[in-house]
Biopython code that builds the backbone (N, CA, C, O; Angstrom):
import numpy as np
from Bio.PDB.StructureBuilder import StructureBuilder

atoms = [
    (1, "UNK", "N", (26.979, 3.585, 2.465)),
    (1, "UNK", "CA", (26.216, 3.173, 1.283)),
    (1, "UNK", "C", (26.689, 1.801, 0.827)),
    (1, "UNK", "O", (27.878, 1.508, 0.953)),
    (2, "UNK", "N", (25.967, 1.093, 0.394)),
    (2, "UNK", "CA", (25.638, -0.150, -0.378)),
    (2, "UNK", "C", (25.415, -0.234, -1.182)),
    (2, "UNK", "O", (24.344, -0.799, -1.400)),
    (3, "UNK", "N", (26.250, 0.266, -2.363)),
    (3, "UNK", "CA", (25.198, 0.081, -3.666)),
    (3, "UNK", "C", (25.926, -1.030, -4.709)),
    (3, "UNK", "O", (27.097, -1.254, -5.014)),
    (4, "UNK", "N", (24.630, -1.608, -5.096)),
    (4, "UNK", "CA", (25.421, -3.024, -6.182)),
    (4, "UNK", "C", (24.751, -3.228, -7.261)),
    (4, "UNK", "O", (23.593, -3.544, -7.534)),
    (5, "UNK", "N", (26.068, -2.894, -8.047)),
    (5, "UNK", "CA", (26.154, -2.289, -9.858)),
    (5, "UNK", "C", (25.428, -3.950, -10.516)),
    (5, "UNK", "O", (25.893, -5.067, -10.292)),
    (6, "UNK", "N", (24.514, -3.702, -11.132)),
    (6, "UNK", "CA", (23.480, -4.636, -11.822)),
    (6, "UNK", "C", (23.824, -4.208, -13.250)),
    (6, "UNK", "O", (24.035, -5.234, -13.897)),
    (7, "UNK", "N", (23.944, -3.295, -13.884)),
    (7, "UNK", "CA", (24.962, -3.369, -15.157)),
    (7, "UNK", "C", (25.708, -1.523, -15.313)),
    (7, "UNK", "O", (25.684, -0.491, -14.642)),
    (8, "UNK", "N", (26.044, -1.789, -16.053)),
    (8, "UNK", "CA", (26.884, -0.221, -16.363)),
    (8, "UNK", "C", (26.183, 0.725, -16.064)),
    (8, "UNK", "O", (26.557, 1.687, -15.393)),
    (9, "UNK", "N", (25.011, 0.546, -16.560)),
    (9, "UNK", "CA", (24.124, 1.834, -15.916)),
    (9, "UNK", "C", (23.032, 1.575, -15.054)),
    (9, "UNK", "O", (22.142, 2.411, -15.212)),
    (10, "UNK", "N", (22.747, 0.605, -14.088)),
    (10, "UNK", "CA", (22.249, 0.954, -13.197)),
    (10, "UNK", "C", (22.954, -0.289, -12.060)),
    (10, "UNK", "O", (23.633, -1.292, -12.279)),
    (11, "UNK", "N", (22.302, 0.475, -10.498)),
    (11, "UNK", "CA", (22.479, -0.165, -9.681)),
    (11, "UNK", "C", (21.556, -0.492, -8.890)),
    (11, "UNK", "O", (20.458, -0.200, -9.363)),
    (12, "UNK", "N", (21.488, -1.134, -7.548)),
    (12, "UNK", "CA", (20.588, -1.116, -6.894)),
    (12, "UNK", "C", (21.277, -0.949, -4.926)),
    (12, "UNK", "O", (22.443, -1.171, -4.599)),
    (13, "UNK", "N", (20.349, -0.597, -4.140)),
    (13, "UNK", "CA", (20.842, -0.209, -2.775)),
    (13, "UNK", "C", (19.773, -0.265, -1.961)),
    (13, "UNK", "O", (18.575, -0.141, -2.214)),
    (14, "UNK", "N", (20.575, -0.547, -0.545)),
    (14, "UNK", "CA", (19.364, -0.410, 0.492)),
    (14, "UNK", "C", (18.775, 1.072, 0.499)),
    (14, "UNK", "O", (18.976, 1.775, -0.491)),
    (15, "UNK", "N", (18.142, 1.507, 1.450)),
    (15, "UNK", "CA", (17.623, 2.756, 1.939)),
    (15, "UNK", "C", (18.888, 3.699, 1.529)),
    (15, "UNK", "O", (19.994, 3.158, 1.552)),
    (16, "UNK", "N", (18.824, 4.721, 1.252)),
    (16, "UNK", "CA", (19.526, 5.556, 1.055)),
    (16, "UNK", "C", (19.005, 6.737, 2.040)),
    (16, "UNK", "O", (17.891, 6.550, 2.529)),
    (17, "UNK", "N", (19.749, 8.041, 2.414)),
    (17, "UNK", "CA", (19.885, 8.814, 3.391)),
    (17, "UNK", "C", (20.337, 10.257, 2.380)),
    (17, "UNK", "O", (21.272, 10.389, 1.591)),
    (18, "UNK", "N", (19.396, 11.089, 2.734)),
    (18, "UNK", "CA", (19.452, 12.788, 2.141)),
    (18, "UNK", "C", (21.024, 12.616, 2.529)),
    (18, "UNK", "O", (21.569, 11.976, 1.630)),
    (19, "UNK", "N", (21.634, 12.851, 3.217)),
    (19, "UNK", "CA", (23.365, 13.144, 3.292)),
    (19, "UNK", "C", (24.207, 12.449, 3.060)),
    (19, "UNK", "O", (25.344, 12.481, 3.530)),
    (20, "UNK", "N", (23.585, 11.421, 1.986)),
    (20, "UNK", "CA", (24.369, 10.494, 1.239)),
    (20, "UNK", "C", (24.144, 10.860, -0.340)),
    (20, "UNK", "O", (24.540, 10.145, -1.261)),
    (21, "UNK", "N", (23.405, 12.156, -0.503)),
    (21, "UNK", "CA", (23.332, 11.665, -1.917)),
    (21, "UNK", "C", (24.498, 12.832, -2.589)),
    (21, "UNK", "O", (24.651, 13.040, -3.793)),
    (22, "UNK", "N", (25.040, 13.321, -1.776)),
    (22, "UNK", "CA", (26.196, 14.131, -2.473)),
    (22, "UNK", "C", (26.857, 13.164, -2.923)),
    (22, "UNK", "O", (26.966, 13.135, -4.148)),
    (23, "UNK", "N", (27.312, 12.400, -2.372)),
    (23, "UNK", "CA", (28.413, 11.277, -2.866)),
    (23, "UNK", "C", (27.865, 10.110, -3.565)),
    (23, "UNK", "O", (28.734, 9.419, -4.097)),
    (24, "UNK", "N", (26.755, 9.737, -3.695)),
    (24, "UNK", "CA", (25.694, 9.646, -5.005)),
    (24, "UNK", "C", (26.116, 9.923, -6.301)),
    (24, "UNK", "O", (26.580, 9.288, -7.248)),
    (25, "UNK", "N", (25.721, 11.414, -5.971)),
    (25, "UNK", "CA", (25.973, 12.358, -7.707)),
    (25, "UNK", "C", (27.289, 12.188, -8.221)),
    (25, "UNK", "O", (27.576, 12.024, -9.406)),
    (26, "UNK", "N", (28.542, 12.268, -6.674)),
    (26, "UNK", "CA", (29.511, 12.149, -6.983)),
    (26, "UNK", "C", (30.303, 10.821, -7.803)),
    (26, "UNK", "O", (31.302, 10.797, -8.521)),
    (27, "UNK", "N", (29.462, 9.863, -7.388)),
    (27, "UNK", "CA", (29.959, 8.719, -8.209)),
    (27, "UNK", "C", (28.763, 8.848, -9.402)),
    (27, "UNK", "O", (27.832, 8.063, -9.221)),
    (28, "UNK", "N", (28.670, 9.539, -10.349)),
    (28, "UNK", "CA", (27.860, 9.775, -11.237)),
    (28, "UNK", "C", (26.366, 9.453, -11.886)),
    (28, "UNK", "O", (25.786, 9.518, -12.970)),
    (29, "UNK", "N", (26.092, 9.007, -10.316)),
    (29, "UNK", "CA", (24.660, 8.472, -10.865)),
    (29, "UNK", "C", (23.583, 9.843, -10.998)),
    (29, "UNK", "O", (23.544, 10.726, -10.141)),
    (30, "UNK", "N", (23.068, 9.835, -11.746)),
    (30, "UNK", "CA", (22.219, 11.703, -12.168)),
    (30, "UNK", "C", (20.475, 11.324, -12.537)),
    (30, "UNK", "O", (19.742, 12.105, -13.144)),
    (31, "UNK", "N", (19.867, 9.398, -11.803)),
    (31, "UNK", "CA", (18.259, 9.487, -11.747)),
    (31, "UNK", "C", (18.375, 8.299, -10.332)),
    (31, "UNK", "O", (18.851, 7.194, -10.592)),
    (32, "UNK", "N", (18.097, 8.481, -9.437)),
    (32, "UNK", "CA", (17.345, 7.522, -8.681)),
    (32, "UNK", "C", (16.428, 7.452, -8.980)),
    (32, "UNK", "O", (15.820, 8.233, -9.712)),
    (33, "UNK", "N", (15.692, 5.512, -8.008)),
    (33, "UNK", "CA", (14.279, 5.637, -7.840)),
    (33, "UNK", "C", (14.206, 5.144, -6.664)),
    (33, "UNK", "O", (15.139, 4.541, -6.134)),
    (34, "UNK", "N", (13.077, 5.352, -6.127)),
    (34, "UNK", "CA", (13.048, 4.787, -4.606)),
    (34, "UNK", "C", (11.474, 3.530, -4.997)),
    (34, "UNK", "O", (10.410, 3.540, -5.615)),
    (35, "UNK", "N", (11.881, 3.081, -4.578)),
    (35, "UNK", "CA", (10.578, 1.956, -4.694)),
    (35, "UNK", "C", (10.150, 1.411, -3.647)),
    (35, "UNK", "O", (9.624, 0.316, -3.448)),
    (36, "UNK", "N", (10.632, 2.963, -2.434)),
    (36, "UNK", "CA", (9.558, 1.922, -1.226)),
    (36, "UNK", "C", (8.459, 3.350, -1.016)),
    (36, "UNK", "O", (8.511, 4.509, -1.428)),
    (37, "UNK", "N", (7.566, 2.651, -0.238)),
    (37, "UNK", "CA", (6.497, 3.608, -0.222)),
    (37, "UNK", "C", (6.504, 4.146, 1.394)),
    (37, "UNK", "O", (6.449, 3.457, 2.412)),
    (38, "UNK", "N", (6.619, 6.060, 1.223)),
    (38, "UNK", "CA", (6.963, 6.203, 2.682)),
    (38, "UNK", "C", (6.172, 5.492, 3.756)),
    (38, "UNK", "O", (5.095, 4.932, 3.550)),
    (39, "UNK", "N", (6.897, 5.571, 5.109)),
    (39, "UNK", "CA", (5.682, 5.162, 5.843)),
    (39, "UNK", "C", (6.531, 3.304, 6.630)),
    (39, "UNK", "O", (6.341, 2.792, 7.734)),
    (40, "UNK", "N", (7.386, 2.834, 5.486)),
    (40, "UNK", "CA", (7.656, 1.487, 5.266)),
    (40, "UNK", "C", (7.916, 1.081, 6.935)),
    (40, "UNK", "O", (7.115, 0.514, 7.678)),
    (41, "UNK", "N", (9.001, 1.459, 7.190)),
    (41, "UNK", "CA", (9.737, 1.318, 8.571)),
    (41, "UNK", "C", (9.895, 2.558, 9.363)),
    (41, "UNK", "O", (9.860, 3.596, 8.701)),
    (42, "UNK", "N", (10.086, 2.687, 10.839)),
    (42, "UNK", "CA", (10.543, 3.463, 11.542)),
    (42, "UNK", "C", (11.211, 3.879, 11.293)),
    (42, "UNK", "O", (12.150, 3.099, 11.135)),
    (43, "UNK", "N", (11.587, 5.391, 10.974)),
    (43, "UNK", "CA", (13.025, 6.565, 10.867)),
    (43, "UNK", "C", (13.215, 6.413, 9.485)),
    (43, "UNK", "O", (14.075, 7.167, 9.030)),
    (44, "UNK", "N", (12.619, 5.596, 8.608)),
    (44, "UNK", "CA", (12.743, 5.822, 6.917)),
    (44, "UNK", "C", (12.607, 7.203, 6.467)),
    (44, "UNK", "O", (11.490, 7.720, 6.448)),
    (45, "UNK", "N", (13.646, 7.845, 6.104)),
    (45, "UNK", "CA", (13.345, 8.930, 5.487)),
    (45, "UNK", "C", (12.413, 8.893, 4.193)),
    (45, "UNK", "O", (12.470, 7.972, 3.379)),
    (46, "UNK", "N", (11.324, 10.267, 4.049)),
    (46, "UNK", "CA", (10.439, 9.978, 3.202)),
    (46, "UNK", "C", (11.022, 10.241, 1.996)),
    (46, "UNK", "O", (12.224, 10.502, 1.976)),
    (47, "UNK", "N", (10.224, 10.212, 0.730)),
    (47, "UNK", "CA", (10.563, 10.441, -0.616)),
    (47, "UNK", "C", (11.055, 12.098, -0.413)),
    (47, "UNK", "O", (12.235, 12.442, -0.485)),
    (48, "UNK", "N", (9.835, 13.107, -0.127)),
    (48, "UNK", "CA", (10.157, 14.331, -0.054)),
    (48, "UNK", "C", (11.319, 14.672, -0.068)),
    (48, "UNK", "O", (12.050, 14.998, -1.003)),
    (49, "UNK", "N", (11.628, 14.530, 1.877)),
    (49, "UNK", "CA", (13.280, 14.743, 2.514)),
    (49, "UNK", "C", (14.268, 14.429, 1.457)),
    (49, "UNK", "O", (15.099, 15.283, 1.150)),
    (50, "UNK", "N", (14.244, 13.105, 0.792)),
    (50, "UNK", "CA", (15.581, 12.690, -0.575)),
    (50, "UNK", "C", (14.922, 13.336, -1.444)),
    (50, "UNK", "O", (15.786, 13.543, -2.296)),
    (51, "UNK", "N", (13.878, 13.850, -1.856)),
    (51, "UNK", "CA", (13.856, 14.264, -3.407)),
    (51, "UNK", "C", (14.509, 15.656, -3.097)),
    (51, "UNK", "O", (15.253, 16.028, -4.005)),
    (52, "UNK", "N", (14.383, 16.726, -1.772)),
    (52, "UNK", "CA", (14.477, 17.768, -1.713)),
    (52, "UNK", "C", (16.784, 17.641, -1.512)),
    (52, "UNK", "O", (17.587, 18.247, -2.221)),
    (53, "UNK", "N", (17.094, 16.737, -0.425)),
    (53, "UNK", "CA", (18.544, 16.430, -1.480)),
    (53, "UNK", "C", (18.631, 16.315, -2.877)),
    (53, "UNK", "O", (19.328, 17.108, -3.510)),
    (54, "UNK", "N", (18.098, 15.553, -3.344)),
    (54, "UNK", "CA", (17.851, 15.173, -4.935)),
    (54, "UNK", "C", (18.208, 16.911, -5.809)),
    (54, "UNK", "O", (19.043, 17.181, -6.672)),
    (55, "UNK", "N", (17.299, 17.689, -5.204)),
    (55, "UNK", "CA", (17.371, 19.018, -5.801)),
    (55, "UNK", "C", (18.197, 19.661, -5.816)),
    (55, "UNK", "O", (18.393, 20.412, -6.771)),
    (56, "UNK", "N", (19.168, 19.600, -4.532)),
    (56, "UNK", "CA", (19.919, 20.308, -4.124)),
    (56, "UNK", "C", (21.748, 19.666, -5.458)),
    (56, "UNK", "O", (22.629, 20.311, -6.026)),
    (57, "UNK", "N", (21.515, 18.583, -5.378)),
    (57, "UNK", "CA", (22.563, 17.535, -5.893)),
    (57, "UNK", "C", (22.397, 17.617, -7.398)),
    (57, "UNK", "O", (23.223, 16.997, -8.068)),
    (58, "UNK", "N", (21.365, 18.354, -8.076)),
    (58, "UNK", "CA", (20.876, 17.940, -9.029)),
    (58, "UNK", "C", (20.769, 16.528, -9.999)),
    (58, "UNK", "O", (21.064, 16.076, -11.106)),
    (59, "UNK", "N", (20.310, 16.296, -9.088)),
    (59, "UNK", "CA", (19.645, 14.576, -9.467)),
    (59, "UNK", "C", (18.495, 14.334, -9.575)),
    (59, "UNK", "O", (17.726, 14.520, -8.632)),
    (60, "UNK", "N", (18.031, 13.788, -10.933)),
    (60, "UNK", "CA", (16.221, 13.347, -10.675)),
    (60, "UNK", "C", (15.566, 12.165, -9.567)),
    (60, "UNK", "O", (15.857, 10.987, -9.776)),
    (61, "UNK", "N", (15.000, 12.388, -8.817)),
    (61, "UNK", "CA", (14.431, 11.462, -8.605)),
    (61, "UNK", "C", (13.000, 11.287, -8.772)),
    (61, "UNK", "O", (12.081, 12.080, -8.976)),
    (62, "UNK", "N", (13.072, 9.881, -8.612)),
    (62, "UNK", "CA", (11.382, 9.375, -9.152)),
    (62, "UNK", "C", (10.966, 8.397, -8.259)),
    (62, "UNK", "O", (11.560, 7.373, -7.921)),
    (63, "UNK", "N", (9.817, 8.844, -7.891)),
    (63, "UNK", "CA", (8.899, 7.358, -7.021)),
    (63, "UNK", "C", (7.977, 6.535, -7.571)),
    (63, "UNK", "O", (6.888, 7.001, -7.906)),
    (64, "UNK", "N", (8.341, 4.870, -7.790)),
    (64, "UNK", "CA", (7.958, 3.903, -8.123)),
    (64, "UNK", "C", (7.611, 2.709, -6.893)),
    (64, "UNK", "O", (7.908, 1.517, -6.813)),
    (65, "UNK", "N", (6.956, 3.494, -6.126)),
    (65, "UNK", "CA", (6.668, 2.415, -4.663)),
    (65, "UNK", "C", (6.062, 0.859, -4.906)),
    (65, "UNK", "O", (4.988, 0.535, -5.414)),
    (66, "UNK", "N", (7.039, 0.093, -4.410)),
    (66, "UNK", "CA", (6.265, -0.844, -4.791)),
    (66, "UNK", "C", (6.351, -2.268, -3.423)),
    (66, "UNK", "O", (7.371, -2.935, -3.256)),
    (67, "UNK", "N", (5.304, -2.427, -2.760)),
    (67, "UNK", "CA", (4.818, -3.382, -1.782)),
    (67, "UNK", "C", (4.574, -4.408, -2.390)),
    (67, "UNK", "O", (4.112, -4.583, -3.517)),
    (68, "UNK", "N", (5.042, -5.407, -1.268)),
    (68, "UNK", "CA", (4.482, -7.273, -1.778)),
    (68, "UNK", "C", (4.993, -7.810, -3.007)),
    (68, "UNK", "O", (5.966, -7.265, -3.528)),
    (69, "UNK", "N", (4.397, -8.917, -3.587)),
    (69, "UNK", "CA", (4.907, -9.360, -4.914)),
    (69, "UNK", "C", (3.309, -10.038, -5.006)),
    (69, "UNK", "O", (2.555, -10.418, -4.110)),
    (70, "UNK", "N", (3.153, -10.006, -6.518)),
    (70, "UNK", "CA", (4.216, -9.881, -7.772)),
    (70, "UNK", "C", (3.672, -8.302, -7.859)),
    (70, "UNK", "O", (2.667, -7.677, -7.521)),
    (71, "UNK", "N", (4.957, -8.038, -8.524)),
    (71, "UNK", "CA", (5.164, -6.389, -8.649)),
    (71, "UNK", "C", (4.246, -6.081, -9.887)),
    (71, "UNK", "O", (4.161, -6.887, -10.813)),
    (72, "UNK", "N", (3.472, -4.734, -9.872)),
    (72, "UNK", "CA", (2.358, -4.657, -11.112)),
    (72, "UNK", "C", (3.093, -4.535, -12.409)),
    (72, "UNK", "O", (4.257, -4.156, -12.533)),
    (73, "UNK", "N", (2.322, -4.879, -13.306)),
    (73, "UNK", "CA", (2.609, -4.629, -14.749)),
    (73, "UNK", "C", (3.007, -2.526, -15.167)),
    (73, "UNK", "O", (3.606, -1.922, -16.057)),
    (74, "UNK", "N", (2.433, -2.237, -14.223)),
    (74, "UNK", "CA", (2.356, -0.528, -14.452)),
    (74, "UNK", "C", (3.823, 0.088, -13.768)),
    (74, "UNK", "O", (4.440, 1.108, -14.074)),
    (75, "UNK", "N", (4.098, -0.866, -12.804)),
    (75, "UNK", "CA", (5.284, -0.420, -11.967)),
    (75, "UNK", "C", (6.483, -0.842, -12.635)),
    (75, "UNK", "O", (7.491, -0.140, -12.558)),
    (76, "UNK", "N", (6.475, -2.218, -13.465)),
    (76, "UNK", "CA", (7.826, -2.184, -13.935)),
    (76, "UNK", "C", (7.876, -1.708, -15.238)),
    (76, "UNK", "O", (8.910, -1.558, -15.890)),
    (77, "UNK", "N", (6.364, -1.393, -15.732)),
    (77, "UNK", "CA", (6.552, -0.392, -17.108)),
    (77, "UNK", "C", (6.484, 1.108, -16.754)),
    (77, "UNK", "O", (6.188, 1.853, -17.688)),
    (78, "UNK", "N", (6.658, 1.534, -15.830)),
    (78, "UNK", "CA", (7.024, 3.019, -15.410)),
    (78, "UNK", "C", (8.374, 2.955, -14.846)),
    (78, "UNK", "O", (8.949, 4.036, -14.967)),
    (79, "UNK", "N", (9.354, 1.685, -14.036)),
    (79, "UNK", "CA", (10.397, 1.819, -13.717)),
    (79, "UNK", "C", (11.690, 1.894, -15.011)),
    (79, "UNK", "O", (12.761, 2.497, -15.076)),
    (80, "UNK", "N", (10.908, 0.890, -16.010)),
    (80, "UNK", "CA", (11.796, 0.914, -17.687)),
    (80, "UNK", "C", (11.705, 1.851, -18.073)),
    (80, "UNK", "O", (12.652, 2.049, -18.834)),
    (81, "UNK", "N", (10.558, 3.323, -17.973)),
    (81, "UNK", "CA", (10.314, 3.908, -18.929)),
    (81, "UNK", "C", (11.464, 5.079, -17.898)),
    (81, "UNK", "O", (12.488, 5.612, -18.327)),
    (82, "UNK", "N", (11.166, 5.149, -17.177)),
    (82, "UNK", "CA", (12.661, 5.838, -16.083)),
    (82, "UNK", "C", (13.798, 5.399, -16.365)),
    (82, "UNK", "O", (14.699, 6.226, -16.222)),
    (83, "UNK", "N", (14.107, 4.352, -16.729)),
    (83, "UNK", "CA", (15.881, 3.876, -16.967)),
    (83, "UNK", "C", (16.249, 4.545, -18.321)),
    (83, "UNK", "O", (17.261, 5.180, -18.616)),
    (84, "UNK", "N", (15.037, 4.200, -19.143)),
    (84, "UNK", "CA", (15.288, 4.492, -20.472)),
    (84, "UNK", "C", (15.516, 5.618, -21.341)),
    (84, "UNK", "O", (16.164, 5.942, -22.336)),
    (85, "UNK", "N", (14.587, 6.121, -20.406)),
    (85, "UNK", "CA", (14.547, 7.990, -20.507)),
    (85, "UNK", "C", (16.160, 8.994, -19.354)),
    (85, "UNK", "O", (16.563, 10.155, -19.287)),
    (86, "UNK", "N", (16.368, 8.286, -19.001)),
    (86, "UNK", "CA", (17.635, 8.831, -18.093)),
    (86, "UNK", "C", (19.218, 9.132, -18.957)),
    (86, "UNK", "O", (19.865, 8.427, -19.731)),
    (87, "UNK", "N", (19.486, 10.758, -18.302)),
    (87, "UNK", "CA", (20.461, 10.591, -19.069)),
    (87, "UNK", "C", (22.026, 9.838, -18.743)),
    (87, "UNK", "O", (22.928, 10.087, -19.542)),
    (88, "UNK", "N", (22.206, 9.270, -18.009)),
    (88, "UNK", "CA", (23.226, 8.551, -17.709)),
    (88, "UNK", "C", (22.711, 7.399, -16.268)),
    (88, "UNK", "O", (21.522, 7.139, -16.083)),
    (89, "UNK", "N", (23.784, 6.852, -15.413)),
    (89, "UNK", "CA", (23.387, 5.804, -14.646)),
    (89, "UNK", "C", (22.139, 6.287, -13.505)),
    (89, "UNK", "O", (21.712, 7.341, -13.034)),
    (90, "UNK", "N", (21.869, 4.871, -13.394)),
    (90, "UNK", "CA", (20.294, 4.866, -12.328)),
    (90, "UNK", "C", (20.983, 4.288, -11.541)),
    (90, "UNK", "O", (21.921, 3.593, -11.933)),
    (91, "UNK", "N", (20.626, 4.463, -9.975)),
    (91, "UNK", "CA", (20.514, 3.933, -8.939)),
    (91, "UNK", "C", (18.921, 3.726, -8.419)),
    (91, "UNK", "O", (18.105, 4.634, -8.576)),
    (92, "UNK", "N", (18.628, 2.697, -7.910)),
    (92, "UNK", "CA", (16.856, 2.563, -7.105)),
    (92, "UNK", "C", (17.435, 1.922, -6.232)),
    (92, "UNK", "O", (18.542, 1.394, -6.125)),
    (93, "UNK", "N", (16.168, 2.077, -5.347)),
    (93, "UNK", "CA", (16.575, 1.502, -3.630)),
    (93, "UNK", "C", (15.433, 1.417, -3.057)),
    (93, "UNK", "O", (14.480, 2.080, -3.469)),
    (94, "UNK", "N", (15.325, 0.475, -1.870)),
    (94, "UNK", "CA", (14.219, 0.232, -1.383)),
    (94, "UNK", "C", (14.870, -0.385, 0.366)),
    (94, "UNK", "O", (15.981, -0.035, 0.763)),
    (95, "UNK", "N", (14.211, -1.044, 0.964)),
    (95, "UNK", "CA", (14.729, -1.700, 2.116)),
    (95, "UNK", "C", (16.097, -2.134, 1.759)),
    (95, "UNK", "O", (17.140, -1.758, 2.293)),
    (96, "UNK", "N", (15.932, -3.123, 0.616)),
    (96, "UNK", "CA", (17.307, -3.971, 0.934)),
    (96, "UNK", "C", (17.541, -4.260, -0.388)),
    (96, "UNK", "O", (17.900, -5.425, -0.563)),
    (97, "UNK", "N", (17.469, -3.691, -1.221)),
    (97, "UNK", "CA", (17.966, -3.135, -2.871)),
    (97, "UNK", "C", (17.125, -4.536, -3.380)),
    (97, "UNK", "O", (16.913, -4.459, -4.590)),
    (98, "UNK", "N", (16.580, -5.820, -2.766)),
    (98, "UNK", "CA", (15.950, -6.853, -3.346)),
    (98, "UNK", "C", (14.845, -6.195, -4.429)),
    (98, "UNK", "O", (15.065, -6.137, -5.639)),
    (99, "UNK", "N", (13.537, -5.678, -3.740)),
    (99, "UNK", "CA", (12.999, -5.352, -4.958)),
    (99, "UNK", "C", (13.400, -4.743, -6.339)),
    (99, "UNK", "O", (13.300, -5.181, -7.485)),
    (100, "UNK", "N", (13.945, -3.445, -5.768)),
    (100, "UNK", "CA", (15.164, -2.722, -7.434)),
    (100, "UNK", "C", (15.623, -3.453, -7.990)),
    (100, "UNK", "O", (15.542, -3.226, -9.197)),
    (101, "UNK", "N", (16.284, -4.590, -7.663)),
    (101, "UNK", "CA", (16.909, -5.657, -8.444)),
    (101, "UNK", "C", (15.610, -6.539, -9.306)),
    (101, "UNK", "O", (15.499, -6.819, -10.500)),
    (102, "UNK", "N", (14.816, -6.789, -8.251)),
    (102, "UNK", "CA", (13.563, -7.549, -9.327)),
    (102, "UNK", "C", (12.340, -6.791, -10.062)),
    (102, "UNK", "O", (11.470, -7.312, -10.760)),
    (103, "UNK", "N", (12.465, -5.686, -9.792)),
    (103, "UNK", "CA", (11.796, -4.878, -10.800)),
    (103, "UNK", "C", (12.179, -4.412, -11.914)),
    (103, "UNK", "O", (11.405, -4.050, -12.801)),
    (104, "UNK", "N", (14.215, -4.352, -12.016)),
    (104, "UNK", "CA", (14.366, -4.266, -12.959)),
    (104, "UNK", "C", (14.604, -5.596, -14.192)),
    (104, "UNK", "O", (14.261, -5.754, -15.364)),
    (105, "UNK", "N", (15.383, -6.395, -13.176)),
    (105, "UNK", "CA", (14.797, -7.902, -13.833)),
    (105, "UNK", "C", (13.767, -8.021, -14.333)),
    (105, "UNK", "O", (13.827, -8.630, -15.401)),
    (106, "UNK", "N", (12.152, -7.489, -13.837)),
    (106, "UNK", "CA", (10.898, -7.945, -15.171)),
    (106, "UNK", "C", (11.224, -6.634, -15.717)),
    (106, "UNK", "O", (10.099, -6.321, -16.105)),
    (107, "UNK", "N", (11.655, -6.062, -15.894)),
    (107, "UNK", "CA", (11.449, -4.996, -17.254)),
    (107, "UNK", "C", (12.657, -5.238, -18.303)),
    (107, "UNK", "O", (12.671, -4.830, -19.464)),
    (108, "UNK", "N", (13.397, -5.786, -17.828)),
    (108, "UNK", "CA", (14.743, -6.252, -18.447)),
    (108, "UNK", "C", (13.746, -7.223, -19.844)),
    (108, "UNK", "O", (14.352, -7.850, -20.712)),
]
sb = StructureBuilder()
sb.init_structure("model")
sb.init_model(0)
sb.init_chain("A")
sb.init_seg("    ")
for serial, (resi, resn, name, xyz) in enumerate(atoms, 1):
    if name == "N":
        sb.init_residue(resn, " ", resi, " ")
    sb.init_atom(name, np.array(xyz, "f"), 0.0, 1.0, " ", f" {name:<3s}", serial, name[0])
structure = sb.get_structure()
């Protein structure tokens, strides 16, 4: 894992992997989001496969897919309304944690 802390409570990461998210929860993050849309790349695990870890870990997760730029007005006001509503740190992830980082930048 890769993950890089953007402030106290959230971070951002590449692709993440169902048998990574024990150690996820374990470093206390308790909402991902994934912001890529399945399908992206070869062998990407889908939302399902991690949400169904997600369950197991008890962690929320949420899908905010988001392709190309500029990112919609609906996507980074549904990704804020996820940070905001969370009860402790966020992690989101996508290919290469770039978008998570700039989606939360426009909602910032």
């Amino acid at each position: 894992m890769n993950l890089m802390q953007v402030t106290e409570d959230y971070s951002v990461s590449p692709q993440i992997f169902p048998d990574e998210i024990n150690a996820i929860a374990n470093l206390g993050y308790v909402t991902i989001i994934c912001n890529r849309p399945d399908g992206e790349d070869p062998g990407q695990p889908t939302v399902a496969e991690v949400a169904t870890a997600c369950d197991v870990a008890g962690i929320s997760l949420h899908h905010v897919p988001v392709s190309g730029m500029p990112i919609s007005a609906a996507a980074v006001s549904e990704h804020r309304r996820i940070i905001d509503e969370s009860n402790g740190p966020v992690l989101a992830y996508c290919r290469s944690g770039q978008r998570s980082a700039v989606i939360w930048q426009a909602s910032a």
